[in-house]
LUMBA-461945 format. One record per residue (C-alpha): y, z, x; residue in one letter; residue number from 1. Coordinates in steps of 0.5 Angstrom, whole numbers, plus 2048, in hexadecimal, padded with zeros to 3 digits. Example, Ala and Ser with C-alpha at 12.3 -4.5 7.8 and 13.67 -1.06 7.14 Angstrom:
% residues 2
[[7F7, 810, 819], a, 1]
[[7FE, 80E, 81B], s, 2]
//
This chain:
% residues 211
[[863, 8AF, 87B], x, 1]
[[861, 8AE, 883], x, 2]
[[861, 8B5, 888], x, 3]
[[867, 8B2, 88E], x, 4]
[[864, 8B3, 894], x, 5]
[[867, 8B2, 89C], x, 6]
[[862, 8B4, 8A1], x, 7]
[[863, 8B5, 8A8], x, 8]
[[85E, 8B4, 8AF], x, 9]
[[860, 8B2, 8B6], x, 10]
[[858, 8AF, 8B7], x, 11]
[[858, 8A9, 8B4], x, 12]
[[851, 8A8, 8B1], x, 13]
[[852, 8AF, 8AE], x, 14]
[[858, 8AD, 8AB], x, 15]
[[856, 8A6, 8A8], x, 16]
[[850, 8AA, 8A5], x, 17]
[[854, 8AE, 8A2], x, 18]
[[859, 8A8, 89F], x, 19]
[[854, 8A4, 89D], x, 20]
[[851, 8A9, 899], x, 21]
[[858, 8AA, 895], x, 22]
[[858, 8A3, 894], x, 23]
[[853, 8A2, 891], x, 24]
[[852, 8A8, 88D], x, 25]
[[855, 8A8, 885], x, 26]
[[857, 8AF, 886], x, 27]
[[85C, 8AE, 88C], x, 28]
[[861, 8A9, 88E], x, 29]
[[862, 8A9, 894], x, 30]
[[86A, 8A9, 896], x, 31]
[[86A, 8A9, 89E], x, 32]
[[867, 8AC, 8A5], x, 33]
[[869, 8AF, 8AC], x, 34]
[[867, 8AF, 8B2], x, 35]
[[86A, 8B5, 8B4], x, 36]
[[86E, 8BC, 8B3], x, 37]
[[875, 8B9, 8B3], x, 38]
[[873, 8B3, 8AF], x, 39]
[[870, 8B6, 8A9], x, 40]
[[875, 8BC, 8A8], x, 41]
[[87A, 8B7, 8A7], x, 42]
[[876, 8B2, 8A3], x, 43]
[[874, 8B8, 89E], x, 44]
[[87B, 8BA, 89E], x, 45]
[[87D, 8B3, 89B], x, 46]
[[877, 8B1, 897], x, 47]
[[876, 8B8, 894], x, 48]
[[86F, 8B6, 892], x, 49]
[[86A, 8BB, 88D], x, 50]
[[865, 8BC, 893], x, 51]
[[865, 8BC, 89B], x, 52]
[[85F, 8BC, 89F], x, 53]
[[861, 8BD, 8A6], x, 54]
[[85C, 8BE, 8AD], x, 55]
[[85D, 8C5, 8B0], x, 56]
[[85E, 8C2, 8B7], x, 57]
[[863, 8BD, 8B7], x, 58]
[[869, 8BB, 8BD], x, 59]
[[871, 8BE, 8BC], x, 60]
[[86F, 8C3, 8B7], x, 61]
[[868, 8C6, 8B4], x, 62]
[[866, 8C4, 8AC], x, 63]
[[867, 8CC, 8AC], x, 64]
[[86E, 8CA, 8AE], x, 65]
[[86F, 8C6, 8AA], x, 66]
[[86C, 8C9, 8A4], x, 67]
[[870, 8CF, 8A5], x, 68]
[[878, 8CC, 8A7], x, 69]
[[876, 8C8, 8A0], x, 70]
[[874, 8CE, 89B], x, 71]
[[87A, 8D3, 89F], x, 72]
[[87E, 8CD, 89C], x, 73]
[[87B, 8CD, 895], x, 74]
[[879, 8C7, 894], x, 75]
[[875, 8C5, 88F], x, 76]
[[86F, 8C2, 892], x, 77]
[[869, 8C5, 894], x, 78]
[[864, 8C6, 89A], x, 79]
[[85D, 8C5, 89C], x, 80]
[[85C, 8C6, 8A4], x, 81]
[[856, 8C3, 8A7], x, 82]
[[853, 8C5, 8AD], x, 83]
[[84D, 8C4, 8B2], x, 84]
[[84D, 8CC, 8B4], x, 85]
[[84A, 8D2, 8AF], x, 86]
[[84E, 8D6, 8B2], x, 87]
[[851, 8DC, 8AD], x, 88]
[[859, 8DD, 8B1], x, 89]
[[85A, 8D6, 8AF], x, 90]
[[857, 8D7, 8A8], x, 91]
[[85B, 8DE, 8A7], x, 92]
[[861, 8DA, 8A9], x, 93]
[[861, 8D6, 8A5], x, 94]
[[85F, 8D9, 89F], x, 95]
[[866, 8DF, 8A1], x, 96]
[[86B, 8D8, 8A1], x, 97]
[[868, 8D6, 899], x, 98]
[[864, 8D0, 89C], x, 99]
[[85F, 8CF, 896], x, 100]
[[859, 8CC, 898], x, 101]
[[856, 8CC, 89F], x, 102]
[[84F, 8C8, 8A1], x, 103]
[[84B, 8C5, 8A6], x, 104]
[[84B, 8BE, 8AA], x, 105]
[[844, 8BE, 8A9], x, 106]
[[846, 8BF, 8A1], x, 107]
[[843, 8B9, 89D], x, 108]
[[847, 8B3, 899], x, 109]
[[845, 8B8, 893], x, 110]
[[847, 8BF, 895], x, 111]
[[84E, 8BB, 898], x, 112]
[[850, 8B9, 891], x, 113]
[[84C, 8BF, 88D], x, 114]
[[852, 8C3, 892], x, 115]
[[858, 8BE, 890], x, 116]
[[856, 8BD, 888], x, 117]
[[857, 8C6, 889], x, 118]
[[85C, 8C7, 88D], x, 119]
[[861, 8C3, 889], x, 120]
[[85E, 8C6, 883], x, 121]
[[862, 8CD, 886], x, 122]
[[85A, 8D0, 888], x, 123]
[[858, 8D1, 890], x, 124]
[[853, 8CE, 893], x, 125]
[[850, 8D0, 899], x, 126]
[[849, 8CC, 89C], x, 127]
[[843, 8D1, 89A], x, 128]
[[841, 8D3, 8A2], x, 129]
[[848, 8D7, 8A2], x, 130]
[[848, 8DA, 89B], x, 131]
[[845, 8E0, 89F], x, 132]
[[84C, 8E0, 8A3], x, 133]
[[84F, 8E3, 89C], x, 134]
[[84A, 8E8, 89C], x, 135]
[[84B, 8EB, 8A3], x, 136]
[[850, 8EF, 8A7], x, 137]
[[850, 8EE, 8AF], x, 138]
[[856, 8F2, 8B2], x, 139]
[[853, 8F2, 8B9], x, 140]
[[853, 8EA, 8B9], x, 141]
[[85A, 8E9, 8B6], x, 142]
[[85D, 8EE, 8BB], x, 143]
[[85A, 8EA, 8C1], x, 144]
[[85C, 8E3, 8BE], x, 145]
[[863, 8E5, 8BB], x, 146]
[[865, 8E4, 8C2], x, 147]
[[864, 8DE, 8C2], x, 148]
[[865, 8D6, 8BE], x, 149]
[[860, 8D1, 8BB], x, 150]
[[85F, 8CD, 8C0], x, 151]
[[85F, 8D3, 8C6], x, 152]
[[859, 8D5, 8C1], x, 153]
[[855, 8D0, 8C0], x, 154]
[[856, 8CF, 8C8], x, 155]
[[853, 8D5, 8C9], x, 156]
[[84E, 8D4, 8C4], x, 157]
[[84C, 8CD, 8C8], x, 158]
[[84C, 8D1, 8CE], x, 159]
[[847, 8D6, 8CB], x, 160]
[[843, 8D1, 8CA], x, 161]
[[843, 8CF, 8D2], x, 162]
[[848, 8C8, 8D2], x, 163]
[[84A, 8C6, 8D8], x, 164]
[[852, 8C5, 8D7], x, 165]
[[851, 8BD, 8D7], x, 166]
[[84C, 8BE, 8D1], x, 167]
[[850, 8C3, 8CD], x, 168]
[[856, 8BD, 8CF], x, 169]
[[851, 8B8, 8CB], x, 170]
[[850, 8BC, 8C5], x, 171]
[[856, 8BE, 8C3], x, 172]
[[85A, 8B7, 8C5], x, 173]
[[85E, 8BA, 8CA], x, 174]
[[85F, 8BA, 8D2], x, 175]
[[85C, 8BD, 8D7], x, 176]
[[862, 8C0, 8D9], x, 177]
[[864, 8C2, 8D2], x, 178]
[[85D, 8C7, 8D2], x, 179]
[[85F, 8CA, 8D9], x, 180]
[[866, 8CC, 8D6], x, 181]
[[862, 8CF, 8D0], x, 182]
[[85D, 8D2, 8D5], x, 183]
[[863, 8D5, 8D8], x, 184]
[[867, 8D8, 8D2], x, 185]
[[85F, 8DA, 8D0], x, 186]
[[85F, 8DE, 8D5], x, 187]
[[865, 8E1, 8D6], x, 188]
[[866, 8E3, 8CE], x, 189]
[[85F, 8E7, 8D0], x, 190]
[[862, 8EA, 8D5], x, 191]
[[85B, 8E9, 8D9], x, 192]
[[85C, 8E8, 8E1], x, 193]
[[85C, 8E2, 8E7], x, 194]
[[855, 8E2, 8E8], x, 195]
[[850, 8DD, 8E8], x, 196]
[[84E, 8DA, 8E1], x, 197]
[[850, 8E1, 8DE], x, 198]
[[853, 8DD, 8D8], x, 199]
[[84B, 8DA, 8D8], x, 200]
[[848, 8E1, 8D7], x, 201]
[[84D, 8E4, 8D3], x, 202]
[[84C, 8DF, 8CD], x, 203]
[[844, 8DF, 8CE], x, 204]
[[844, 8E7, 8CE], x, 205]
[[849, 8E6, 8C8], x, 206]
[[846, 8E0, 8C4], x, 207]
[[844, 8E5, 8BE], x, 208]
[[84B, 8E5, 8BD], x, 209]
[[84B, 8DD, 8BD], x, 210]
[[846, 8DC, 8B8], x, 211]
//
């Protein structure tokens, strides 16, 4: 019997790769797609699938979001969150909220379905670059980073690699005014002052915490 899948993306391409790789497996049937948070919380709810794969960043709500409301919901279905960042929070997050697998968007056509085959078997799948994340503790990182949400974090993560507000505006998919209210927030959650660049330098003096 087939895996029922939904998957969720607000990038186009990623999502049709993804479609279509349900598709066309024998393994999976491909039961419906979103282009965002809110969407996907409200098809899940009513197609109550085996397996949803869900972008962590996505509009309205973040697939974290969504994964968490469901399962505090107990609904039968099982998550698999995919994201372009290796980034210990989000995984640590996911893991507390009952998500079942957790891979990269670098991940290959195999590995995604390897992932889905297992998740919907009741085991955990987790992308092998993180699998040390099970292993290691980092009370500094998550006392900094608890202050703040999803996409705060991977602003400031983009940040720490020197992206200017109009680039970080063009990798997440959103506006350049939607960042500059983030850098703000950013900055008030760390308590850092009015300076120039002080966000700039806090996240490049701190980017061993983001890795």
């Amino acid at each position: 019997m087939s895996i029922s899948v939904f998957n969720a993306d607000d990038h186009p391409i990623l999502r049709k790769g993804v479609t279509d790789l349900l598709k066309e497996s024998e393994e999976t049937k491909w039961v419906g797609s979103a282009a965002d948070g809110k969407n996907a919380l409200e098809k899940i709810r009513a197609l109550q699938p085996d397996v949803a794969v869900l972008d962590i960043e996505m509009p309205h709500l973040t697939g974290l979001e969504v994964a968490k409301t469901l399962i505090a919901e107990g609904i039968r279905t099982r998550f698999v969150l995919l994201t372009l960042f290796k980034d210990e929070h989000f995984f640590k997050n996911a893991l507390k909220v009952g998500v079942m697998g957790y891979l990269l968007k670098e991940s290959s056509e195999q590995e995604i379905l390897d992932c889905i085959r297992s998740v919907a078997s009741g085991k955990a799948y987790v992308n092998p670059s993180l699998t040390h994340y099970l292993l290691t503790q980092s009370p500094k990182k998550d006392d900094a980073l608890d202050k703040l949400t999803e996409h705060e974090v991977n602003i400031l993560k983009l940040i720490a690699r020197q992206k200017t507000t109009a680039e970080i505006a063009d990798m997440l998919f959103i506006s350049p005014k939607t960042v500059s209210n983030h850098r703000s927030n950013i900055s008030k959650k760390l308590e850092l002052g009015g300076g120039q660049n002080a966000l700039l330098k806090w996240a490049i003096e701190h980017r061993e915490l983001l890795n």
